[in-house]
N, C-alpha and C positions, 0 to 999 in steps of 0.2 A: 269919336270918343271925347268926352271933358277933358281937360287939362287936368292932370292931376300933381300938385305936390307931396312929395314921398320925405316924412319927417321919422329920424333914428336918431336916440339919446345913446351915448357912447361915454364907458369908460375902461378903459384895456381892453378892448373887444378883438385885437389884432387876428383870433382864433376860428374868430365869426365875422368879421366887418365884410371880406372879400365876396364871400358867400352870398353874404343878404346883400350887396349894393350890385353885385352882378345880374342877380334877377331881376332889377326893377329899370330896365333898358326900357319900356312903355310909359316911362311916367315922364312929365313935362320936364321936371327940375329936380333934384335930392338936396336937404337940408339936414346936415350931421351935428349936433348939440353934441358937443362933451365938454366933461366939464373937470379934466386933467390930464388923461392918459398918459402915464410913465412908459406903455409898450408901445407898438407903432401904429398903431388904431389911428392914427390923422392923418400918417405918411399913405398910409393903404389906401383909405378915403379919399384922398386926394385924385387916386386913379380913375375917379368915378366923378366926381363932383367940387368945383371948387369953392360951395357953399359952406364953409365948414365952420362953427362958431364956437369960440370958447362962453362958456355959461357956468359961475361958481352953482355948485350944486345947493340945490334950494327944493329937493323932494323929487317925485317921480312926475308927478300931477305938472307941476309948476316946470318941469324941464321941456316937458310936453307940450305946453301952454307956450312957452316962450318960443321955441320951434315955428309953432304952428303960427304965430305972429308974424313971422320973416317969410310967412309963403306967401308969394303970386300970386298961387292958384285958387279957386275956389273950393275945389274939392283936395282934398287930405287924404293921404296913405297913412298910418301910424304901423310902426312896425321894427319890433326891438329887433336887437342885431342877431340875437340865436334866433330869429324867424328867418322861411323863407317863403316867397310865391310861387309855384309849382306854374309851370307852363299850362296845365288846363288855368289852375284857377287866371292866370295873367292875360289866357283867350276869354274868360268868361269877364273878365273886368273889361277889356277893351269891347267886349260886344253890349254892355251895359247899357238901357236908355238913359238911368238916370233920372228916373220916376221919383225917387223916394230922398228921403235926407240922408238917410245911412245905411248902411250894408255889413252885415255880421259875414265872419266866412267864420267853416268848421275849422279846427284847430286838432292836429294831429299833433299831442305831446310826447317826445321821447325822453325815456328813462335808462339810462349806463346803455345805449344804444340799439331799444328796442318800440318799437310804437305801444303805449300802452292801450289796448282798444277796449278796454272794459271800467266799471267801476264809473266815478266822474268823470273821465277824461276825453271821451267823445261823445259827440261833435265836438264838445266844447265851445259854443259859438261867441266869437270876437268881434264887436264894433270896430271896426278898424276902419275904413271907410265909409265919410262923410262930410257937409260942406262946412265950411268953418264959419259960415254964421250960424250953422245948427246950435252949434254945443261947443263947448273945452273939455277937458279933463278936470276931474274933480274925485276926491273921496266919500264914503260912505262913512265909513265909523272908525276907520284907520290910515293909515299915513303910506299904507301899500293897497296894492292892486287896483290903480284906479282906471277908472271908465267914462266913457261920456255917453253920459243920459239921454235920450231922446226918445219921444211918443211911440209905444211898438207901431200905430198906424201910420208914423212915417219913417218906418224900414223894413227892408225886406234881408233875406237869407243868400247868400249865393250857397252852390251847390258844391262847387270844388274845395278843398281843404289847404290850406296853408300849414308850415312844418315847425314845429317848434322843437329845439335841440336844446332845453336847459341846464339839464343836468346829464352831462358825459362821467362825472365819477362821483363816486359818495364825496370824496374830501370835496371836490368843486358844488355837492348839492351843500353839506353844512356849512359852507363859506359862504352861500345865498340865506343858508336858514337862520344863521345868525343874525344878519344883518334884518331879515324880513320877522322875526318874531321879535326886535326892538321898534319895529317900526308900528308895527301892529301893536305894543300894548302901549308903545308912546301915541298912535294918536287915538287911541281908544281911552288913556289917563287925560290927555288934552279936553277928548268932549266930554267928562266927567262921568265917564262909565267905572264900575266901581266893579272890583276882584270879588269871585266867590269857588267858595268848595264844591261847587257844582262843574264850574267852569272846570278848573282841573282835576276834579278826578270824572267825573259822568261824561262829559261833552267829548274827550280824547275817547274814551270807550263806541260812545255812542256812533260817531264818525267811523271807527274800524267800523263795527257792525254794519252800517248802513252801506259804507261802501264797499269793504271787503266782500264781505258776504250776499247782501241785499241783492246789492246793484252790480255782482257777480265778477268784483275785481281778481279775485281767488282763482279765473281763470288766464290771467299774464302771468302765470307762474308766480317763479322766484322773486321777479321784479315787482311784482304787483303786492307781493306779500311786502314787502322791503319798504315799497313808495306810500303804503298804505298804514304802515308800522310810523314810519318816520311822520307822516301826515297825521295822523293821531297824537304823536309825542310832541309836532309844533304847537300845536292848541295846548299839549300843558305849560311847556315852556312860553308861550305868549302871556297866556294868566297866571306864571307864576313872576313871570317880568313885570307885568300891571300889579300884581301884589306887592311885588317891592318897591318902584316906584309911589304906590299908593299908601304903603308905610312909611315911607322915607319921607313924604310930603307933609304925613300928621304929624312926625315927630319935629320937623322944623318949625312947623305951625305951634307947637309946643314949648320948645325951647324959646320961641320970640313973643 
């Protein structure tokens, strides 16, 4: 197997750090970025790796980026702290050749402690390993969710899934959803994408239908209706944060 280094951006993670640093016993070295932690996310860390760096926080992309700078290895883990590697998927990475530049694995998301298996949410497939002269991280049109880019003809899919734990309670999902729908209409007002009444009210509608219904999220129950409710109501709240920003901009430009 490649040497691999395994890079986690960390801040109060004490909940999840033990969890996600204990499955990754096959990778060469672990590299933990955080960039405060008031809870014990560095002391826990420590039990696993003494790579561990403080990085003022500077975006999701760029914590990533910097991480992946401090690796040995040639090839990269990326893998936030509510993730885990399931022992198939962690036999299917050691048997790896290593053919390709990168490697998406499926992504099993849980919601208030259920695997959502319908609607968007599976596969879900993640880039997550890859060599780092391939690619960095980078954004699309906003200041969350980002990814690294590379040719679909140099990566391939593994088969096993990796776990994601994000959201264990509503108050813990709107403590994310705030922070991620300023993030999204701050870098969507950055590359001078501009607010409309379409955005909030059609596009949150359109999203239920498509997923709820369509793409048959209506069958995770309760949770599916809840994950699928709230995911609708971020895209109003996103453009209606880009609307205020994007007035608050004209009127400065006004007053000066």
């Amino acid at each position: 197997m490649e040497k691999i280094t395994a890079v986690i951006i960390t801040r109060n993670e004490e909940k999840n750090i033990t969890d996600c640093l204990r499955a990754l016993d096959f990778v060469e070295d672990i590299i933990v970025v955080d960039c405060g932690s008031s809870d014990k996310t560095v002391l826990l860390a420590r039990e696993y790796t003494k790579n561990i760096f403080f990085h003022e926080w500077s975006g999701y992309a760029e914590q990533k980026n910097y991480g992946i700078s401090l690796a040995k290895s040639e090839w990269i883990l990326s893998i936030d702290a509510d993730e885990r590697v399931t022992k198939k998927l962690k036999k299917e990475i050691i048997e790896l050749d290593f053919t390709a530049e990168g490697y998406y694995f499926p992504r099993k998301n849980y919601f208030l402690g259920k695997w959502l298996k319908h609607g968007r949410q599976y596969p879900d497939h993640q880039l997550r390993l890859f060599r780092r002269s391939a690619g960095k991280f980078s954004y699309e049109s906003k200041d969350v969710h980002e990814t690294v880019k590379l040719p679909p003809d140099k990566t391939a899919k593994l088969n096993n899934p990796m776990l994601h734990f994000s959201y264990n309670s509503i108050p813990g999902y709107f403590h994310k959803y705030d922070c991620y729908t300023y993030l999204d209409a701050n870098g969507r007002f950055r590359r001078n994408f501009k607010p409309s009444l379409y955005g909030i009210f059609i596009r949150p509608v359109n999203r239920f239908i498509k997923w709820y219904l369509i793409k048959l999220g209506f069958l995770d129950g309760l949770r599916g209706l809840l994950y699928y409710l709230f995911s609708s109501f971020y895209i109003f709240t996103a453009e209606k944060k880009l609307f205020k920003m994007y007035h608050r901009h004209n009127d400065n430009k006004l007053k000066n």
